[in-house]
C-alpha positions as CSV (number, residue, x, y, z in Angstrom):
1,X,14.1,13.4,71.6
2,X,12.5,13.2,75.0
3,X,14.3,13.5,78.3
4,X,13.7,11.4,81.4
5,X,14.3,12.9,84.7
6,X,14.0,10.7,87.8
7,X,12.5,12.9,90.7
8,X,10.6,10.2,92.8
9,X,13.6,9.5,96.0
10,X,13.0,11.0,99.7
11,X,16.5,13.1,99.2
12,X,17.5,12.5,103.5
13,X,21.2,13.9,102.8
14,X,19.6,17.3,101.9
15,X,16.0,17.6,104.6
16,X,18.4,20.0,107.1
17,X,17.9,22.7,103.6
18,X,15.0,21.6,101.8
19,X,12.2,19.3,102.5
20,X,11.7,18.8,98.6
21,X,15.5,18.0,97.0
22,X,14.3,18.6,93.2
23,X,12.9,21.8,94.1
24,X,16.0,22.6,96.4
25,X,17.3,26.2,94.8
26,X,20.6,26.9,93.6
27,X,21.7,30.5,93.4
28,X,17.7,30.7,93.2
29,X,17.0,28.3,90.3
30,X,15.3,25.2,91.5
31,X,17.3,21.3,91.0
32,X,14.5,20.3,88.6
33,X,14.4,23.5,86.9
34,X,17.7,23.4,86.2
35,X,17.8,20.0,85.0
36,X,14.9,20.7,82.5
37,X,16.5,23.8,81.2
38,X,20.1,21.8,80.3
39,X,18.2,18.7,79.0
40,X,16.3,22.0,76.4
41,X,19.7,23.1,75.7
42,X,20.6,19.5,74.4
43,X,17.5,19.9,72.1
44,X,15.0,17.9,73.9
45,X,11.6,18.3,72.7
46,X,9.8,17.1,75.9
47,X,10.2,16.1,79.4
48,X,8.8,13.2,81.0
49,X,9.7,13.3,85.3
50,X,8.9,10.8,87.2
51,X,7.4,11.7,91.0
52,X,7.3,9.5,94.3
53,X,7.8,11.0,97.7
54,X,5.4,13.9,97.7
55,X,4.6,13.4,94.0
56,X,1.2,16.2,94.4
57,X,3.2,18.8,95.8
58,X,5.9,18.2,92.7
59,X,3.8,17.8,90.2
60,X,1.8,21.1,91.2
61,X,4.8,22.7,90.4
62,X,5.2,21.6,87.1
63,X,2.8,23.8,84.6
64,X,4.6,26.9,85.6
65,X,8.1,25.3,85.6
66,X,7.5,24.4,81.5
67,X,6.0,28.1,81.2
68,X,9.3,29.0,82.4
69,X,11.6,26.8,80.7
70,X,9.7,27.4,77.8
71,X,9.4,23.5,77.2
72,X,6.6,20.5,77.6
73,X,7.3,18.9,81.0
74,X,4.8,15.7,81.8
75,X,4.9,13.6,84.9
76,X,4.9,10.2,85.0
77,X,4.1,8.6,89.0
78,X,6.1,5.5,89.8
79,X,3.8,3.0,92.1
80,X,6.0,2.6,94.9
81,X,8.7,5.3,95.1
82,X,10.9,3.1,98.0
83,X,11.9,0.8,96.0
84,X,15.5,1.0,93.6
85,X,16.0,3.7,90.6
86,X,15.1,1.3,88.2
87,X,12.0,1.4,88.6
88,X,11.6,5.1,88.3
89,X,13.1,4.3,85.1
90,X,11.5,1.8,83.8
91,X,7.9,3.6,84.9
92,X,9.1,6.8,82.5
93,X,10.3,4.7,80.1
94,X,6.8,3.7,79.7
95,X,5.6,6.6,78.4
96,X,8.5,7.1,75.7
97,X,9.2,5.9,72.2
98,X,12.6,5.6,71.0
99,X,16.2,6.9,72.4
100,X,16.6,9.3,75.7
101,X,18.4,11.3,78.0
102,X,18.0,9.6,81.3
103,X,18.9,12.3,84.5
104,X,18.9,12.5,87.7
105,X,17.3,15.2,89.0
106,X,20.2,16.0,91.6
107,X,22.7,15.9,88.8
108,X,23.7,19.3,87.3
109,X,25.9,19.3,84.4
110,X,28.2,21.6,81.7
111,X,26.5,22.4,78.5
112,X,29.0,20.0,76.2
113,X,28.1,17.1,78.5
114,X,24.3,16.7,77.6
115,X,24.8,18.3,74.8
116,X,27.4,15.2,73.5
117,X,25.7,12.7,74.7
118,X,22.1,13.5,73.2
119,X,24.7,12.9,69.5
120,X,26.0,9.7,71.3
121,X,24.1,6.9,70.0
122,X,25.0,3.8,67.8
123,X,23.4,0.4,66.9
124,X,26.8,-1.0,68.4
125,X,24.6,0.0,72.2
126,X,21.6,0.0,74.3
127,X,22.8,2.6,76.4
128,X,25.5,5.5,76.7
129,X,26.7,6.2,80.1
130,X,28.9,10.1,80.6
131,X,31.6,9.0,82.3
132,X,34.2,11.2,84.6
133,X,37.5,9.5,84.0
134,X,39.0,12.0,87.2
135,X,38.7,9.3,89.6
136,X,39.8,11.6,92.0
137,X,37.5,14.3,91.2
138,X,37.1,17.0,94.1
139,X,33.7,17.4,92.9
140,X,32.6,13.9,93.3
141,X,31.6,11.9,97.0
142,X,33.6,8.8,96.7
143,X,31.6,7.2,99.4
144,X,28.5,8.0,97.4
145,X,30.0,7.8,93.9
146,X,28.7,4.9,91.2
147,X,32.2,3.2,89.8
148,X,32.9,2.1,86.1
149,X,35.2,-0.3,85.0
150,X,35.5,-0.5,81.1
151,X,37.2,-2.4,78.8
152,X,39.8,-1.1,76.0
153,X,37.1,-0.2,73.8
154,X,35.4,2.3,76.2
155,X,32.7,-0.5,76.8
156,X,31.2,-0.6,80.6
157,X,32.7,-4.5,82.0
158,X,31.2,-3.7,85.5
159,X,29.3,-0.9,87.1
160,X,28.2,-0.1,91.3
161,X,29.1,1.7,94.0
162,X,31.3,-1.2,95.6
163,X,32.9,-3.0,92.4
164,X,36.9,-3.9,93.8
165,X,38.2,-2.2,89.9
166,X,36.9,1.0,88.3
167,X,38.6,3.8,86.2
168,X,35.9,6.1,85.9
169,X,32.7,7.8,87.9
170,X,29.5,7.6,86.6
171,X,27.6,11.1,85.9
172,X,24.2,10.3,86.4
173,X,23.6,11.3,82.7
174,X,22.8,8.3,80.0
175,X,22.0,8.2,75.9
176,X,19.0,5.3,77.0
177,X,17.5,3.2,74.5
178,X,14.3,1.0,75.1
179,X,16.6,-1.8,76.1
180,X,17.9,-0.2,79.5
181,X,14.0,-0.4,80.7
182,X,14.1,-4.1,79.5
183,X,17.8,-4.9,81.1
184,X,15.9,-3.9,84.4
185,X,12.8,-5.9,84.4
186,X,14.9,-8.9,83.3
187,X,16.9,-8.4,86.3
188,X,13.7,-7.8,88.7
189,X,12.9,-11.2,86.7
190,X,15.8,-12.8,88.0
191,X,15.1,-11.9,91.5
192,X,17.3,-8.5,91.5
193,X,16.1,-5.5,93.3
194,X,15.4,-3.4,90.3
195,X,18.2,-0.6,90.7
196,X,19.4,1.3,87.6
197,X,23.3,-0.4,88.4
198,X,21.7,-3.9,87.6
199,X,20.4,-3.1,84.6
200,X,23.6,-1.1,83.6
201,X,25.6,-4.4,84.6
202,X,22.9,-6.8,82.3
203,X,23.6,-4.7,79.1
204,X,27.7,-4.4,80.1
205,X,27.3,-8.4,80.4
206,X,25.9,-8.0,76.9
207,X,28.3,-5.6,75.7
208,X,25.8,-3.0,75.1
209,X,26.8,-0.6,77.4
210,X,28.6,2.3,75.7
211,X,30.6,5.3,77.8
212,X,30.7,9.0,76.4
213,X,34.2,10.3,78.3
214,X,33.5,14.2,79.6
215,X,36.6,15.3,80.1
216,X,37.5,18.1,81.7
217,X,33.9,19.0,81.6
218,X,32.2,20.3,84.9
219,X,29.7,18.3,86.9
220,X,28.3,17.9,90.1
221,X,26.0,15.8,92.1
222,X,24.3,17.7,94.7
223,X,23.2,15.3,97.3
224,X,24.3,16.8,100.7
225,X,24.7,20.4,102.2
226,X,28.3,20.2,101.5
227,X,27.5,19.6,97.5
228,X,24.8,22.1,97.6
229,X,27.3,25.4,99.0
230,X,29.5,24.0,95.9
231,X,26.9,24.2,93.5
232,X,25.5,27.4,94.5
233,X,29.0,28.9,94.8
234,X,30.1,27.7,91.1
235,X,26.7,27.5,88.8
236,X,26.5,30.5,87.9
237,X,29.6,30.4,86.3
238,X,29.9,27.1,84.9
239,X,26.3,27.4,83.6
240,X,26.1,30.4,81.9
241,X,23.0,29.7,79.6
242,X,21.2,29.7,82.1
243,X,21.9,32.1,84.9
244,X,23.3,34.9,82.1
């Protein structure tokens, strides 16, 4: 299985810090870095990233990034990195047969979590979305957050940051299939922006979008300076297959 790590957004929350937020460090392992070593750990083969703002200067740092996780890492330029997620997505996608794990390059994330959900796939869905049931989460920015709302079968009914309903966070972390890529060209289609969310929401609307609950499981998006003293404070414990 591949892994598809998007890596292509400007990243303004974190510029006081870092002017490159995948290759901001945490306890001195970069963002990306990290993200490629826990999608390894899952038992990805190969990762594709996708690269936007400043894509030379990232994808320089590539070659000696795989040497170091000890794993193929390929990049993958989206066209215009400005517009929505999706189509950093859907521009990685491209380049992939079959199922994989989607990231987010800010996202860092307990073994079990990437580990489960890399297991997590059926012919019952198109996607497979880690969900954080712990609404009220320390961890998690609920002005920044992504909501679900699912229905008794643990099936996404809506998705977005501003939906009225939700009993869960989204992770950041998906089982894909190639029908997320199509969910979001057939909402570019229908005159959507192209974001990751209205693709989610097609396949929901379809009832193809499956949720894989974490738990108690420890994650963290790191998107602001706040986010980042948290990570680097509680990494190295919570990610010990990593750091040692």
């Amino acid at each position: 299985m591949d892994a598809l790590i998007i890596a292509a957004g400007f990243g303004s929350r974190l510029r006081d810090i870092s002017d490159s937020k995948p290759m901001t460090p945490i306890a001195g392992i970069p963002l990306l870095e990290l993200g490629v070593r826990q999608a390894k750990a899952a038992g990805v083969k190969r990762v594709v990233v996708v690269t936007g703002h400043e894509a030379d200067r990232l994808e320089a740092a590539l070659p000696a990034l795989a040497e170091r996780a000890g794993i193929p890492v390929e990049a993958q330029r989206v066209a215009d990195w400005s517009k929505p997620n999706g189509w950093s997505v859907m521009a990685g996608a491209s380049v992939i047969d079959g199922d994989y794990l989607l990231m987010m390059s800010d996202h860092i994330f307990s073994a079990p979590i990437l580990r489960d959900l890399a297991k997590a796939g059926g012919a019952d869905r198109g996607v497979t979305l880690a969900i954080d049931r712990r609404c009220d989460n320390p961890l998690v920015d609920p002005d920044d957050a992504t909501w679900v709302k699912m229905d008794e079968a643990g099936f996404i009914r809506a998705i977005g940051k501003t939906i009225p309903e939700y009993d869960a966070v989204d992770c950041g972390a998906f089982l894909a299939t190639p029908e997320l890529a199509l969910a979001i060209q057939a909402a570019i289609d229908a005159g959507q922006a192209g974001s990751l969310s209205e693709g989610m929401q097609r396949l929901a609307d379809a009832g193809r979008a499956a949720t894989l609950d974490i738990g108690s499981a420890w994650w963290l998006d790191v998107d602001d300076p706040h986010m980042h003293a948290l990570a680097e404070a509680q990494a190295p414990a919570q990610l010990p297959e990593i750091y040692g």
